[in-house]
C-alpha positions as CSV (number, residue, x, y, z in Angstrom):
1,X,-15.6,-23.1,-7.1
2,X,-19.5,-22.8,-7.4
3,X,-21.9,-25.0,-5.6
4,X,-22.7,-27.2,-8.8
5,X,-18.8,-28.3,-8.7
6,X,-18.8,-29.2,-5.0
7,X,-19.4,-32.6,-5.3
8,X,-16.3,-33.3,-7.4
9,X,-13.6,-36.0,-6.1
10,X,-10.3,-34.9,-4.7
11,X,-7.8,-37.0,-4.2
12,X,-7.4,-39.8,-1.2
13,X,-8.5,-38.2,2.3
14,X,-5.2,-36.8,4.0
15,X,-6.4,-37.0,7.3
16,X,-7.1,-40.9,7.4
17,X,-4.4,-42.6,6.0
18,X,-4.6,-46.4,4.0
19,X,-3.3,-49.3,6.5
20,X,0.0,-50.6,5.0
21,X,-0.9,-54.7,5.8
22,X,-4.4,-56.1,6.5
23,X,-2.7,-57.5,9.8
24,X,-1.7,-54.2,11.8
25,X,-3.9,-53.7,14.6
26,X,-1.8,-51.4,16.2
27,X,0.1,-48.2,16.0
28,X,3.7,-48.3,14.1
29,X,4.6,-45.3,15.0
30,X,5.1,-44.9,11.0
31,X,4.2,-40.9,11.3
32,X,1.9,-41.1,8.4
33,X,-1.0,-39.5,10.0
34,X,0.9,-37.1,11.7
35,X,2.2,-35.8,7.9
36,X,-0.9,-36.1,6.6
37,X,-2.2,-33.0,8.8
38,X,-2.9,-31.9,12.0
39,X,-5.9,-32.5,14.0
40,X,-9.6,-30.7,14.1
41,X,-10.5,-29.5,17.2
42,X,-13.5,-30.6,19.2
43,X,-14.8,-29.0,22.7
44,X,-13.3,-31.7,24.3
45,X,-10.3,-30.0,23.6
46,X,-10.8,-26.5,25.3
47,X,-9.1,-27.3,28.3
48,X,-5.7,-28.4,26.2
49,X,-6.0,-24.1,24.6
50,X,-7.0,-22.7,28.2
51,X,-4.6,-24.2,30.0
52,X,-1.7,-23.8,27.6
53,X,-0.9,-26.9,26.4
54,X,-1.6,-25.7,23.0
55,X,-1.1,-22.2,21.9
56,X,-3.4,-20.3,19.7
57,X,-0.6,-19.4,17.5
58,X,0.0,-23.3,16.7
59,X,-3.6,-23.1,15.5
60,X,-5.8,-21.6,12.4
61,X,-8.8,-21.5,11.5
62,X,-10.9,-22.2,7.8
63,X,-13.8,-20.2,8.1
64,X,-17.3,-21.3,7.2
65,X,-17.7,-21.1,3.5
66,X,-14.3,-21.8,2.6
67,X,-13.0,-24.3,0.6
68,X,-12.0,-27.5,2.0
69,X,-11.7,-31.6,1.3
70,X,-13.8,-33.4,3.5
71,X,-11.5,-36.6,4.3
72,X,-14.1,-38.8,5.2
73,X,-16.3,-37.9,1.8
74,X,-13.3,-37.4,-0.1
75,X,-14.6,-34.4,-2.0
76,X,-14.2,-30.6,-1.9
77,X,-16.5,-28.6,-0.9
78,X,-17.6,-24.9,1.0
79,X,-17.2,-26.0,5.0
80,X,-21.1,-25.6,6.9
81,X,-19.0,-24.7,9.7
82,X,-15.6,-23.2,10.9
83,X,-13.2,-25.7,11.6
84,X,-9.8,-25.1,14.2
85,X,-7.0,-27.0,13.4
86,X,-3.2,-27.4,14.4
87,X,-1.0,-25.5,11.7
88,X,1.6,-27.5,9.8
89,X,5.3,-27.1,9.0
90,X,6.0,-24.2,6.8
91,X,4.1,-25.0,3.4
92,X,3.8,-28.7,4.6
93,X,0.8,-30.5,6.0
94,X,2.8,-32.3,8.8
95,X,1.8,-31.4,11.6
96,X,3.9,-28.8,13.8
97,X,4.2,-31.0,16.4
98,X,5.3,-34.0,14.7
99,X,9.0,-34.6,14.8
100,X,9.7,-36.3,11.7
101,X,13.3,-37.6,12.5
102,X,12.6,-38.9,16.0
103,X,9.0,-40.4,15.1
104,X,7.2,-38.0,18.2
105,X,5.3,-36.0,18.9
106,X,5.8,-33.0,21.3
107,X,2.5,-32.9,22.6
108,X,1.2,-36.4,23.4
109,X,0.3,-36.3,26.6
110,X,-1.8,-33.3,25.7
111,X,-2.9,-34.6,21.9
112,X,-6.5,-33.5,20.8
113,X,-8.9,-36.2,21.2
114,X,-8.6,-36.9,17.0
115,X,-5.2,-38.3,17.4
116,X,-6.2,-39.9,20.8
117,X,-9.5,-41.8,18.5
118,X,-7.7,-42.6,15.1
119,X,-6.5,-45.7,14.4
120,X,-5.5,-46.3,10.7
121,X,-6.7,-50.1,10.6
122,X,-9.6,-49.1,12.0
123,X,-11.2,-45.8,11.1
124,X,-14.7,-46.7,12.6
125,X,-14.9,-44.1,15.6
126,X,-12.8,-41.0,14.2
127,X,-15.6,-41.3,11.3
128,X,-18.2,-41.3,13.9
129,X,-16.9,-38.2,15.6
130,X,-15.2,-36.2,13.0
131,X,-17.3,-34.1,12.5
132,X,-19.2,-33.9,15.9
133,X,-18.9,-31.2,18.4
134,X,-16.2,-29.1,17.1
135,X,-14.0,-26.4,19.1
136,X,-15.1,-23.2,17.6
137,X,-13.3,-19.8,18.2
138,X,-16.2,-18.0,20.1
139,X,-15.6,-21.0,22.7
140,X,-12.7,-19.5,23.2
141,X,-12.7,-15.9,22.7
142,X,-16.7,-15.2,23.5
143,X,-16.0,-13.8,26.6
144,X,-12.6,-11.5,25.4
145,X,-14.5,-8.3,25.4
146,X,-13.3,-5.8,22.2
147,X,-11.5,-9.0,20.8
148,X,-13.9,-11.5,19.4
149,X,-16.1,-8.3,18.3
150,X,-13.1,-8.0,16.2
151,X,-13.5,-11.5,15.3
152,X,-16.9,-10.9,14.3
153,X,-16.4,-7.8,12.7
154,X,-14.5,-9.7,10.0
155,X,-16.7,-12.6,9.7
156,X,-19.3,-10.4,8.3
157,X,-17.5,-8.1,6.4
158,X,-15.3,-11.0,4.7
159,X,-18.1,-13.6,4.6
160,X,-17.2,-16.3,2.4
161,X,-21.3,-15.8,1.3
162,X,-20.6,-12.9,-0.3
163,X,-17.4,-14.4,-1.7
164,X,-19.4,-17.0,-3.5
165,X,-22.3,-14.0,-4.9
166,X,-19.4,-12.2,-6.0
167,X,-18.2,-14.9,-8.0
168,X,-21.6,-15.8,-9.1
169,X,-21.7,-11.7,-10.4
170,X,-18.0,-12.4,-12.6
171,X,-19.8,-14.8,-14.4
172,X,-22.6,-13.0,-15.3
173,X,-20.3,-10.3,-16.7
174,X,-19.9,-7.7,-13.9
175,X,-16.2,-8.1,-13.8
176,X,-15.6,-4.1,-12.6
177,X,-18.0,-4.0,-10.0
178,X,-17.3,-7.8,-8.2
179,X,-13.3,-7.3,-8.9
180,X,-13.5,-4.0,-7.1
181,X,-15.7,-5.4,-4.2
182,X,-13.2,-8.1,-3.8
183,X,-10.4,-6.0,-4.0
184,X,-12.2,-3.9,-1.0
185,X,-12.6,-7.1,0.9
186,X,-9.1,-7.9,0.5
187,X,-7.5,-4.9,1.5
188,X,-10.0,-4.6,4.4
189,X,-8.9,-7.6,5.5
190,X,-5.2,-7.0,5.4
191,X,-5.6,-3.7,6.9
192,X,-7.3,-5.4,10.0
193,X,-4.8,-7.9,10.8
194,X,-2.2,-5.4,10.8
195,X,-4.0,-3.1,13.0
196,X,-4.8,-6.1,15.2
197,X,-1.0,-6.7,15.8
198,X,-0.3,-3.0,16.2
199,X,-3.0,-2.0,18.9
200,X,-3.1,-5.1,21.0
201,X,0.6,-6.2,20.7
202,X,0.0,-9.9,19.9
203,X,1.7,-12.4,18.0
204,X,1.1,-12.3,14.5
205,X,1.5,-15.9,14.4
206,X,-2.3,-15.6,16.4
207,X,-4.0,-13.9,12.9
208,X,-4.7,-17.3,11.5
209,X,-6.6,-18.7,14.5
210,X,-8.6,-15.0,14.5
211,X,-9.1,-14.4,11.1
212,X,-8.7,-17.8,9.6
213,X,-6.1,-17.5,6.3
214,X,-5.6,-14.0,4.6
215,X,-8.3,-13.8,1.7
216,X,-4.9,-13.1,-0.7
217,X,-4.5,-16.9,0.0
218,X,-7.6,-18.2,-0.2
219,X,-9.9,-16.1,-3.2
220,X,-8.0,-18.1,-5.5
221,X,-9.5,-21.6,-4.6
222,X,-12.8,-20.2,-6.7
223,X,-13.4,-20.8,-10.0
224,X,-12.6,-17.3,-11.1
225,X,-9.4,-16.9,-10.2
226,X,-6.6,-19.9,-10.1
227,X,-6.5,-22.3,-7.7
228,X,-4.2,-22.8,-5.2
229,X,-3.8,-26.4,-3.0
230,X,-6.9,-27.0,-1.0
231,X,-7.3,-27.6,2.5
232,X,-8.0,-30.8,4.2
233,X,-10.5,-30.4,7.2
């Protein structure tokens, strides 16, 4: 999607969900937020990563540039910034720590300080702080020497920037050229992951949080390939 189509609605926000009855004023315990998506991450919430109460492979990343609904705007457009959030349940939004038959959820005496703020009758101070001082991964792995020049490595050479001029160059006519870049970009960023989990011996689960989502899932939320579900922030 080009910058020209960014300001176009999506559908309701799926982070803050619509009160059910004028007259709650308290939690239900209904789950709806919990399903709706898990939480960003803000620096407050450091200390819940360093200390373990929240792995790094429960979490992923959408890199700056990507494509992603802004629930509070309700539109989609390219994020200004990197955003880390808890991952859902297989190919649902829910979050992973949400049990959906009991009503819990397994971390909430260690919740990020979104689901601590939100209150669904009121959304007043989760849209005051959305958006504010958000956990980013070089507050976490900035001082992981060999790692997060990894991390960096693969910001630049899969730059969602140059995602968006190779898009602008397909529309222009240089299908060969951009379609072979992107095909480089792709591969390149495949080929890191793997060697990633093969030198260091990690958890594969951990790629999303490093790298954010593999391109292969993510080039074809732009305009000139199809598009697949959007994130929510």
């Amino acid at each position: 999607m080009n910058h020209s189509e960014t300001k176009k609605k999506a559908p309701a926000s799926r982070l803050i969900p619509e009160p059910r009855s004028a007259f709650i004023n308290q939690c239900q315990r209904c789950g709806t937020c919990c399903q709706k998506g898990g939480p960003a991450l803000h620096k407050e919430d450091a200390p819940l990563i360093e200390q373990g109460a929240i792995l790094t492979k429960n979490l992923f990343t959408l890199r700056k540039g990507e494509m992603a609904v802004d629930n509070v705007r309700g539109y989609a457009a390219p994020l200004e910034a990197e955003i880390i959030k808890i991952k859902g349940q297989g190919r649902s939004w829910a979050c992973c720590f949400y049990d959906p038959i009991a009503h819990t959820c397994g971390i909430y005496d260690a919740r990020p300080v979104e689901c601590r703020v939100l209150a669904c009758w009121n959304t007043a101070d989760i849209e005051r702080m959305y958006a504010k001082d958000r956990l980013k991964r070089q507050d976490l792995l900035g001082t992981i020497s060999g790692l997060w020049e990894v991390v960096q490595a693969h910001e630049q050479r899969c730059a969602y920037r140059d995602i968006e001029k190779l898009a602008a160059r397909l529309k222009e006519g240089a299908h060969a050229d951009a379609r072979a870049e992107l095909n480089e970009m792709v591969a390149y960023d495949r080929h890191l992951r793997s060697l990633t989990v093969e030198k260091s011996g990690i958890d594969p689960a951990m790629l999303d949080f490093l790298f954010g989502r593999p391109l292969s899932e993510t080039l074809p939320g732009y305009s000139f390939l199809q598009p697949p579900p959007v994130r929510p922030l």
